[in-house]
C-alpha positions in Angstrom: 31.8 19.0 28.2 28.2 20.2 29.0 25.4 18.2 29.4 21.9 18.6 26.9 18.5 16.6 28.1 21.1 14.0 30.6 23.8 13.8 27.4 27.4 14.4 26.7 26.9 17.9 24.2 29.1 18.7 20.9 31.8 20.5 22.6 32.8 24.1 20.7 36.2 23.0 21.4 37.3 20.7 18.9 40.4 19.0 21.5 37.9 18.2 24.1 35.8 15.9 21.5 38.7 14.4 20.2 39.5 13.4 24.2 35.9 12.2 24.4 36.0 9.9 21.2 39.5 8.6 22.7 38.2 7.2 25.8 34.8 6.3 24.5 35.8 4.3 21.4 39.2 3.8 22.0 40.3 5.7 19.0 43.8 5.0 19.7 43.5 1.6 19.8 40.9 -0.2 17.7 42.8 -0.2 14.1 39.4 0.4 12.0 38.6 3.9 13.6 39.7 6.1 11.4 40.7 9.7 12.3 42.2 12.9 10.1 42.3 16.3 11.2 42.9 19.1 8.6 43.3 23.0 9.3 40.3 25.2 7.2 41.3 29.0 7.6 43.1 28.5 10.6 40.7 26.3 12.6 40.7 22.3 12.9 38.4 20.0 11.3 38.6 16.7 12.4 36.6 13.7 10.3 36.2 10.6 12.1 35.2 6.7 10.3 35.1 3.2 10.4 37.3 2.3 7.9 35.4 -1.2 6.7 32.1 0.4 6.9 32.6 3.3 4.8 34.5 3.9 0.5 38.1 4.8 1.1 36.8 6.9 -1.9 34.7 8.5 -1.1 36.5 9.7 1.9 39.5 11.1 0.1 37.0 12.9 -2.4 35.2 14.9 0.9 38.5 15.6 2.0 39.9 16.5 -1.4 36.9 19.1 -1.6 37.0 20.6 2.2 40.9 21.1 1.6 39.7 23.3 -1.8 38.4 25.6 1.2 41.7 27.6 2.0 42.1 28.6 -2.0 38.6 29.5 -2.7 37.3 31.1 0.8 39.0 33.9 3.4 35.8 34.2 5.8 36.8 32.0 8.6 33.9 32.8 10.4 31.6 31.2 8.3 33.6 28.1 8.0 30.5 25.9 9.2 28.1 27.4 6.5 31.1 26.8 4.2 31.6 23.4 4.9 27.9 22.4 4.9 28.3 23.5 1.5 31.1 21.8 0.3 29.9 18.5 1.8 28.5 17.0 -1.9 26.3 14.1 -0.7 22.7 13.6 -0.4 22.2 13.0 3.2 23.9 15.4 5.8 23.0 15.9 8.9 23.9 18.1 12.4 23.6 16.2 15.8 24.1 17.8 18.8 25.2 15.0 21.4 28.3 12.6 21.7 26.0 9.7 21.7 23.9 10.9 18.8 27.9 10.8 17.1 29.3 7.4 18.1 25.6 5.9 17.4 26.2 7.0 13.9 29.8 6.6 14.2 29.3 3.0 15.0 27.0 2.5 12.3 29.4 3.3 9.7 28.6 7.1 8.8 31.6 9.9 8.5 31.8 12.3 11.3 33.0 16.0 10.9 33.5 18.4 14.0 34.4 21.6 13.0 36.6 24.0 16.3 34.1 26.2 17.7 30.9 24.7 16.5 28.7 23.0 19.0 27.2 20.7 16.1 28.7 17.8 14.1 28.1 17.1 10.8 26.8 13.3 10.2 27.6 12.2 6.2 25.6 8.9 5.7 28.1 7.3 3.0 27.4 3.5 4.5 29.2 0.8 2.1 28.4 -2.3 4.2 30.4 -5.2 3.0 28.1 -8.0 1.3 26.7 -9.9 -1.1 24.2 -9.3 -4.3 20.7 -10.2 -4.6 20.6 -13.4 -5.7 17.4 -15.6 -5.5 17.1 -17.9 -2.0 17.7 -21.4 -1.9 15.1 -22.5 0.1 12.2 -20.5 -2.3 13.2 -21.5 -5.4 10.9 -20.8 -8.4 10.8 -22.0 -11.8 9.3 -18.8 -13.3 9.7 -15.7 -11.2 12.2 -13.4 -10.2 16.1 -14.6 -9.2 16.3 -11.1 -6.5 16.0 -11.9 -3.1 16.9 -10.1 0.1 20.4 -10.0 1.6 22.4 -9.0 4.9 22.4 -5.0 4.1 18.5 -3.7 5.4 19.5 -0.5 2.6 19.2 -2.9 0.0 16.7 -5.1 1.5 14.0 -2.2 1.9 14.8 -1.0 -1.5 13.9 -3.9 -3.0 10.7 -3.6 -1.9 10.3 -0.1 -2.6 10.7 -1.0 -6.2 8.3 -3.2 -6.0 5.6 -1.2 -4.4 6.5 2.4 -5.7 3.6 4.1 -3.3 4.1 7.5 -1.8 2.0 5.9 1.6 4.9 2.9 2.0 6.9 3.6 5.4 10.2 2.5 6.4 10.4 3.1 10.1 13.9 2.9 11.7 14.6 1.9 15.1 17.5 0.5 17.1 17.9 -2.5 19.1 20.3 -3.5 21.5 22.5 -1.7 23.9 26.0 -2.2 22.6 25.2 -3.8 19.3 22.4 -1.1 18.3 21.4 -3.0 15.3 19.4 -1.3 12.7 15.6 -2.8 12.8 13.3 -1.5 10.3 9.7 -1.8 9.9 7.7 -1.5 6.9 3.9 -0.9 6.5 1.8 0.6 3.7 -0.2 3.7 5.7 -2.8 3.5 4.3 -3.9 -0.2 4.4 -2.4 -1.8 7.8 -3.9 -1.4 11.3 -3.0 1.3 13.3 -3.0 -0.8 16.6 -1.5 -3.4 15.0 1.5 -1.6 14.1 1.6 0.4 17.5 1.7 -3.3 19.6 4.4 -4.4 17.1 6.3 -1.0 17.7 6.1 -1.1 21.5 7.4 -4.4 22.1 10.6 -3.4 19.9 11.1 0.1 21.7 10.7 -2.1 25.0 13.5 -4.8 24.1 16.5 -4.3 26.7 19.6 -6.4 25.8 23.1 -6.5 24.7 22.3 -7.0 21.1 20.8 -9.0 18.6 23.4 -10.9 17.1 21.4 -13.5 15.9 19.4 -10.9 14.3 15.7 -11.5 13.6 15.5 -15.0 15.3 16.8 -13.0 18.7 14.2 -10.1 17.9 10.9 -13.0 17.7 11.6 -14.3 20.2 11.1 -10.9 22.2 8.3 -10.2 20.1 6.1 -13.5 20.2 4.6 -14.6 23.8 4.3 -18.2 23.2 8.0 -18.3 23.4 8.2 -22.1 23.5 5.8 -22.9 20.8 7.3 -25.2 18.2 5.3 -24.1 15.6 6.2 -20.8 14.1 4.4 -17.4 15.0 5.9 -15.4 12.3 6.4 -15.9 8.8 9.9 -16.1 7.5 10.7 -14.9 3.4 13.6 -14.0 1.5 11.5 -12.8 -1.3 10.6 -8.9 -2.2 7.6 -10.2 -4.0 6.0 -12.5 -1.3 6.7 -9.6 1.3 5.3 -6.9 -1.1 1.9 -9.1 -1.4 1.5 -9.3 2.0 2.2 -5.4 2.6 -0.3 -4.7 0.1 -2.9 -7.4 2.0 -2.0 -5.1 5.8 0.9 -7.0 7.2 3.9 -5.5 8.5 7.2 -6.5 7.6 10.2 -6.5 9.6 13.8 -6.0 8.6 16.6 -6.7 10.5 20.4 -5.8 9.6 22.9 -8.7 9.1 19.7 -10.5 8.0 18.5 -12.2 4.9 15.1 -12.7 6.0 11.8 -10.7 6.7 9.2 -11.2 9.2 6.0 -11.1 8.2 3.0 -10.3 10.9 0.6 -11.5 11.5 0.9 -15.1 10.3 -1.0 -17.9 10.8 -0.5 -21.7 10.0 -1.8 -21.4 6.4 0.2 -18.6 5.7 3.5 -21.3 6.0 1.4 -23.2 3.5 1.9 -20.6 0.8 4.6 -20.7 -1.6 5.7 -18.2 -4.8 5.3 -20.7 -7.1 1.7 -21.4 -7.3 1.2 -17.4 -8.1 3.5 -17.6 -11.1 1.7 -20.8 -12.6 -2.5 -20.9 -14.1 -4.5 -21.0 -11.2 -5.6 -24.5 -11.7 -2.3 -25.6 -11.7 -1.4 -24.0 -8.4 -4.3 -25.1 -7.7 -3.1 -29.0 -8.0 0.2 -28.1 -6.5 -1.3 -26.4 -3.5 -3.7 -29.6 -2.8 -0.6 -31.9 -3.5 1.2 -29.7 -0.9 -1.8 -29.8 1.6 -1.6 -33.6 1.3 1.9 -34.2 1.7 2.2 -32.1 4.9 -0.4 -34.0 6.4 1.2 -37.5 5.0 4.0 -36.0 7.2 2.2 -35.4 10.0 -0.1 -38.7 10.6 1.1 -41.4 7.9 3.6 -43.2 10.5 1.4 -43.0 13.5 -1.7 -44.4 11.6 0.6 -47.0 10.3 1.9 -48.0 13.6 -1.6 -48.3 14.8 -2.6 -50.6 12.1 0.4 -52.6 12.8 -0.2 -52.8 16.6 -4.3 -53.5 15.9 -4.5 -55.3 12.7 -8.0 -55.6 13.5 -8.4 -51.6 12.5 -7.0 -52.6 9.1 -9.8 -53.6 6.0 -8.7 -56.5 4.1 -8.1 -54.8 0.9 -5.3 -53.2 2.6 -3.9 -55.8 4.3 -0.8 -56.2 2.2 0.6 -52.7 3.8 1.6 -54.3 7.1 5.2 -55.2 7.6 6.0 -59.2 6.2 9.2 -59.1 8.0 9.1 -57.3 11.5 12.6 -57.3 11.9 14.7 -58.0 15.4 13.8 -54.7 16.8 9.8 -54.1 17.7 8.0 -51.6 15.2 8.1 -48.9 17.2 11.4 -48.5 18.0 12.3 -49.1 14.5 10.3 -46.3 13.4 11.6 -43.8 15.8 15.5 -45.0 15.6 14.9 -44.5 11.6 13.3 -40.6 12.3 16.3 -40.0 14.5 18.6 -41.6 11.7 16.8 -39.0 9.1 17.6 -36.2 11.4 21.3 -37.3 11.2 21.2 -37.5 7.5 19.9 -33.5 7.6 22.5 -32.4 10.0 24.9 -33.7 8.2 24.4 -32.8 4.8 24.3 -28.9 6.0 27.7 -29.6 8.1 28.7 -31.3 4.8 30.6 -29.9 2.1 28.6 -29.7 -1.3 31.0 -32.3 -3.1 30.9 -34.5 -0.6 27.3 -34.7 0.2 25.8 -36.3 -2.5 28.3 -39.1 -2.1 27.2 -39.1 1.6 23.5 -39.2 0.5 24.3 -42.0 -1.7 26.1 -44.0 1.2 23.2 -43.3 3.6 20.6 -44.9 1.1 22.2 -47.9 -0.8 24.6 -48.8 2.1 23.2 -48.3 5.5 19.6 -48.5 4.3 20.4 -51.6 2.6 22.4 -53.4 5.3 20.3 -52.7 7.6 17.0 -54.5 6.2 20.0 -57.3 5.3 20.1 -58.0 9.2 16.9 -57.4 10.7 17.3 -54.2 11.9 14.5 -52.8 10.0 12.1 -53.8 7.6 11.6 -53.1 4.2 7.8 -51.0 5.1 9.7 -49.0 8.0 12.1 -48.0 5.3 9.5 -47.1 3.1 7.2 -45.2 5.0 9.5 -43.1 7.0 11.1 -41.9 4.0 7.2 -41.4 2.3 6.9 -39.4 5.4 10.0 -37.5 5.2 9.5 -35.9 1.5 6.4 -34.8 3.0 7.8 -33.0 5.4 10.6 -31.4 2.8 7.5 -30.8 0.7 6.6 -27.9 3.6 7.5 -24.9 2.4 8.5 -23.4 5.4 11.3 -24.8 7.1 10.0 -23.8 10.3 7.1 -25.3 10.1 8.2 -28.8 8.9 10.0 -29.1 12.0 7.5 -28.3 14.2 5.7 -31.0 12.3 8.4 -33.8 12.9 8.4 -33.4 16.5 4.5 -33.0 16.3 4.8 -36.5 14.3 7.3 -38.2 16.8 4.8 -37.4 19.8 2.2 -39.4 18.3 4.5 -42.2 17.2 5.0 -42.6 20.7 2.2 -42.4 21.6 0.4 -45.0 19.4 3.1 -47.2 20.7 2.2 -47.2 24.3 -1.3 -46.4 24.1 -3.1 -47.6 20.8 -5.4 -46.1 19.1 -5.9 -44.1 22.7 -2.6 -42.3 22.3 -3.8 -41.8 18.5 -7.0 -40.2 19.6 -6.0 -38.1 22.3 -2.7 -37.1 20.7 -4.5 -35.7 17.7 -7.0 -33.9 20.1 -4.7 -32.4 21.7 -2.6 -31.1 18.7 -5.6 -29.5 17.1 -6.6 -27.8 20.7 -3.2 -27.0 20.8 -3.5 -24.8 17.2 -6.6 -23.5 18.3 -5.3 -21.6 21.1 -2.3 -20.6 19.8 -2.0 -16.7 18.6 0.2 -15.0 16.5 -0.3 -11.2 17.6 -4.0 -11.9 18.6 -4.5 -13.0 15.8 -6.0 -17.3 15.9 -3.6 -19.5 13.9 -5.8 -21.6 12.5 -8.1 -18.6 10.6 -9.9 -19.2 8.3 -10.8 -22.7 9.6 -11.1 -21.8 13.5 -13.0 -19.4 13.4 -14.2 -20.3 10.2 -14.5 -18.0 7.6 -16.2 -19.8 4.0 -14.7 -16.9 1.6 -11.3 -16.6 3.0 -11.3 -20.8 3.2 -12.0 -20.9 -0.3 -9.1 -18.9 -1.4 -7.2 -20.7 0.7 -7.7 -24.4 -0.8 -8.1 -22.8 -4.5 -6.0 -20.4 -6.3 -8.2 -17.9 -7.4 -7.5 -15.4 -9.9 -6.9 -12.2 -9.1 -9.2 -10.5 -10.9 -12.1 -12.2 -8.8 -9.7 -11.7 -5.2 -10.0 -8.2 -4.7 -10.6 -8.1 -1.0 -8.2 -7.9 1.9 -7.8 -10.7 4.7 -9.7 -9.3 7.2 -7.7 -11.3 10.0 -5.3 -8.3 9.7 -8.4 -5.7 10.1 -7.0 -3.6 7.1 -8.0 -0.3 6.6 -8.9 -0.3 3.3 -10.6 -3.6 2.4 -10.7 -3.9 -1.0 -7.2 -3.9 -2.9 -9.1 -3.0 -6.4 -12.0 0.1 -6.8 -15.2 -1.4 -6.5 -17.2 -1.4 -9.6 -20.2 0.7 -9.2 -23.5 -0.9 -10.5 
């Protein structure tokens, strides 16, 4: 077989291809390659196919129709014309190279090699096995739409196409990983995102070099984000065409990866894991309310238990009207301890209601509050305000809406716990200090995490504490430096 640009060429005879896609694929041996070879005016056609990837229908119909060939033609010499013709379907394509055909092969598209052609023809039927749209548990909505995104990236990115039906939308394929060559796609409107920005995001992809990418868009962050060991997330995760076609239409890009439910949204900054669908589908003073409720609960989660330990440690700190909030029965087991032993008992509780099955984790839940909880005020283990303020704290941190970022905020919030308990209200200080430098320095794609607050933009500040009509929000972030900066004409005076 000849080489072409440093690969393996089509071969014009058929035999030697077949030998090829033996010994690369192991045709003879891997039960779900599929393989038929047909004779079309006296020459071969072979079709080759991954027989869970691709309709057992669809297959028999091409074959049904190329067979139709030696009734209704005599001139074998245009067999490949011929059978470029009879090949029905809306995407065909001719690839010169083997690995152009075991790529596609691989990726669950019907091969055809016609004898004494040096092309192959590529039919993309894909029928990737799956599930329907259905709307994602963890961005629930009580008014909005039930479709979410699921583990085929055709479906996914056509989902948002009907949601933004703009001739300037691009859906840029690339592939990733050397043996798993998963599909990655990236999405952008033209028009409105940053050239550079979608270059940089681009060249760390084309750069990745690894096996594969089982774990799909987690694996491919972590290759795209340099603060690697941050806990707090640098992209935005969403399972939602709608919150991933607003921020296309602000200048983010969105990635897809196959075998993924999610999209990643860039760039993101800590606000942006703030957001959440529903206070879009409710009046803006209303998700105005819920946002604020949602701003305070996230920071209940972060400093409530520290600043309580402190004013248990130094009662001094605490004004007498609030004196009733210390503990009246310290328990066996010093404060600290009992507050960290009950956020390591919480995490417990979480692990195992996701390693639980659903019938049996309410009645877990129920065990794990009125039994353990119970008993273990009964002996001193705890006392009653540890109880109540770690769990305060804890709905606060499942009042996050993203996941990610509630985490990062837990280990954030056991840090300071510690080190109130060693170090007073020095540990407080300098702990909290250091957090917020922390933020401040982190980037997402160049771009500061804590914008608009640092550096601090008043306009884009407002919008983020109140949720302002859309009528009066008709400009772009300008963190993203979008190309076109107003998403509504500008009235002319």
């Amino acid at each position: 077989m000849k080489r072409r640009d440093n690969k393996i060429a089509v071969s014009s005879n058929i035999m030697d291809n077949q030998t090829y896609m033996k010994k690369r694929i192991g045709l003879d041996v891997s039960f779900d390659l599929g393989f038929r070879e047909i004779t079309l005016l006296r020459k071969k056609v072979q079709l080759y196919y991954v027989t869970g990837l691709c309709d057992s229908v669809i297959i028999q119909e091409i074959l049904e129709t190329l067979i139709q060939i030696n009734d209704n033609e005599a001139n074998s010499k245009k067999l490949k014309e011929i059978v470029n013709n009879r090949l029905v379907h809306q995407q065909v394509e001719e690839v010169e190279t083997m690995d152009e055909v075991v790529d596609n092969l691989l990726s669950g598209l019907i091969i055809v090699f016609v004898d004494g052609e040096k092309y192959a023809f590529v039919i993309d039927v894909r029928n990737y096995p799956g599930r329907t749209p259905e709307e994602p548990d963890t961005e629930r909505v009580i008014r909005g739409s039930r479709d979410g995104y699921t583990e085929n990236i055709v479906e996914s990115t056509a989902l948002t196409r009907r949601r933004i039906r703009d001739a300037r939308l691009r859906n840029e394929m690339l592939k990733v990983g050397e043996r798993s060559k998963t599909d990655v796609c990236i999405t952008y409107l033209q028009d409105v995102a940053d050239e550079g920005l979608i270059k940089a995001i681009k060249s760390k992809i084309e750069k990745i070099e690894v096996d594969g990418i089982t774990m799909a868009d987690k694996t491919l962050e972590e290759f795209i984000i340099d603060r690697k060991w941050s806990p707090y997330p640098l992209v935005r995760y969403t399972e939602r065409p709608d919150v991933a076609a607003t921020h296309l239409l602000e200048g983010h890009v969105i990635i897809f990866v196959d075998t993924s439910p999610s999209a990643i949204i860039l760039p993101t900054t800590f606000f942006h894991h703030m957001q959440h669908a529903e206070e879009y589908r409710e009046a803006p003073l209303t998700g105005t309310f819920i946002r604020l409720i949602r701003f305070i609960a996230v920071i209940v989660s972060l400093y409530l238990l520290p600043l309580w330990l402190l004013f248990v440690i130094e009662p001094t700190f605490l004004p007498k009207e609030l004196a009733f909030i210390g503990p009246n029965e310290e328990g066996n087991i010093p404060i600290t301890y009992q507050i960290i032993l009950g956020i390591i008992g919480l995490e417990f509780l979480r692990m195992a209601a996701i390693h639980t099955p659903t019938p049996l984790a309410t009645a877990m839940g129920l065990i794990a509050a009125v039994l353990i909880g119970q008993i273990a005020i009964d002996v001193g283990m705890f006392g009653p305000e540890v109880i109540l303020y770690i769990s305060v704290s804890a709905i606060g941190s499942y009042v996050t809406p993203s996941y990610e970022l509630s985490v990062a905020n837990k280990l954030i919030n056991l840090g300071l716990v510690l080190a109130v308990g060693f170090f007073g209200i020095y540990g407080l200080t300098i702990g909290v200090l250091a957090h917020l430098l922390f933020l401040i320095h982190l980037r997402s794609i160049k771009t500061p995490y804590l914008w608009p607050f640092i550096p601090f933009n008043p306009k884009a500040m407002l919008q983020i504490i109140f949720r302002v009509p859309k009528p009066y929000s008709n400009s772009r972030p300008s963190i993203v430096h979008p190309k076109n900066n107003y998403s509504q004409p500008v009235k002319k005076s």
